[in-house]
Each structure stands twice: as structure tokens, then as C-alpha cells.
C-alpha positions as CSV (number, residue, x, y, z in Angstrom):
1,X,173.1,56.6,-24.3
2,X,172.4,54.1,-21.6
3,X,175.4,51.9,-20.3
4,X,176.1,48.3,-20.9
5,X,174.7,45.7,-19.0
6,X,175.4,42.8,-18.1
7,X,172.6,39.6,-16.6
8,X,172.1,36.1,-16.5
9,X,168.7,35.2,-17.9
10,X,167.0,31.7,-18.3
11,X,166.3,30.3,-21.7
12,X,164.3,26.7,-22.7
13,X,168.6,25.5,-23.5
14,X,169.5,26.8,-19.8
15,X,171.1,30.3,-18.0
16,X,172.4,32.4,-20.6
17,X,174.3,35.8,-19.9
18,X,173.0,38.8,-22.2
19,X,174.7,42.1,-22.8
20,X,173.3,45.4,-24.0
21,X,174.5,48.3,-25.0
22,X,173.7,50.7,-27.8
23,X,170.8,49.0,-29.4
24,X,172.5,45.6,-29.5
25,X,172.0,42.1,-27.5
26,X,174.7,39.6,-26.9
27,X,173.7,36.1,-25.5
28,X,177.1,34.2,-24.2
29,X,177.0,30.6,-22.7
30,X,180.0,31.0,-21.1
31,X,180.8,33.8,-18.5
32,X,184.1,34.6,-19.6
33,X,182.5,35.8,-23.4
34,X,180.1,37.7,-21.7
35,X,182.8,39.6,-19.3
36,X,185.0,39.8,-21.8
37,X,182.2,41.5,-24.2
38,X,180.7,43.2,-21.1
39,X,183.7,45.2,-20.3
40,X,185.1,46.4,-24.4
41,X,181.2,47.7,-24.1
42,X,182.1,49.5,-20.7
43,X,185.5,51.4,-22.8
44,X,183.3,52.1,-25.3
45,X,180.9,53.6,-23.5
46,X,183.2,55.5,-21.0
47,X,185.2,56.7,-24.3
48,X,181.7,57.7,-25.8
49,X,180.3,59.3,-22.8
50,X,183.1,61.4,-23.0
51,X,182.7,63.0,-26.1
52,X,179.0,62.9,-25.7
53,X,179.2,66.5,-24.2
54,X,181.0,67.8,-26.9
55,X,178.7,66.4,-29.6
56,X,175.6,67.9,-27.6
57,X,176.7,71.4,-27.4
58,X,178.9,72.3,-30.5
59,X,177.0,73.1,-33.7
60,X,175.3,70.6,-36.4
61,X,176.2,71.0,-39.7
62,X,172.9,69.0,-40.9
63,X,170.4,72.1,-39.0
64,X,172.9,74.9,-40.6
65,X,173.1,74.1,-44.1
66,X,171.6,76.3,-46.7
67,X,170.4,75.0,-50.0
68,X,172.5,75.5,-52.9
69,X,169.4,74.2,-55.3
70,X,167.2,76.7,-57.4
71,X,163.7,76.5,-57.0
72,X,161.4,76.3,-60.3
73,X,158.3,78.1,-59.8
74,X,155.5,76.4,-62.1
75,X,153.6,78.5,-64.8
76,X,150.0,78.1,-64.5
């Protein structure tokens, strides 16, 4: 996961700030949205960062499960 950011771009209604983070855009007018936004993004992804460690090297339970369902061969 790639960490928020935070720039000013030009759009045809004027300078707009954009945020990303985790597959999502935000487009504030005013700086103190965008800041605001910018850093609860920055927790999140310090908090998720983290853990991101843990998820990577401890087992998955969706690669170790074993089917519990029969299988019906068909006659011929």
C-alpha cells in the first residue's frame, strides 16, 4: 500500500487539492479539508503499515482450507 498524498492540481473551476490513498481520490476546495483529510489518511496508513507485516507473513486461511464437499463422479 502506497501512502497518502497530498497536491494541488488545476481544474476548468480553478486549483483544487486532491488526496489519494488506498484506491480513493478526494478533491477539496479549501486547504483546510484537504489537510484535515490528508492527515486521518496518514494515521491510517501509519496504523495499517503497521500491521501490514503481520498480515504478510502469518498464514491465510483462504490457501489452507480443505473442501468439505463430495465430489460426484458421472456415469458414462
Amino acid at each position: 500500500m502506497t501512502a497518502p498524498t497530498l497536491k494541488r492540481i488545476k481544474t476548468a473551476d480553478g486549483f483544487m487539492w486532491e488526496i489519494a490513498y488506498a484506491g480513493m481520490i478526494k478533491q477539496h476546495s479549501q486547504s483546510w479539508q484537504a489537510v484535515i483529510f490528508y492527515h486521518q489518511a496518514m494515521q491510517c496508513y501509519q496504523r495499517d503499515a503497521g500491521s501490514l507485516s503481520a498480515l504478510l507473513h502469518g498464514p491465510d486461511p483462504t490457501n489452507h482450507v480443505e473442501s468439505t464437499s463430495s465430489t460426484i463422479q458421472n456415469d458414462p
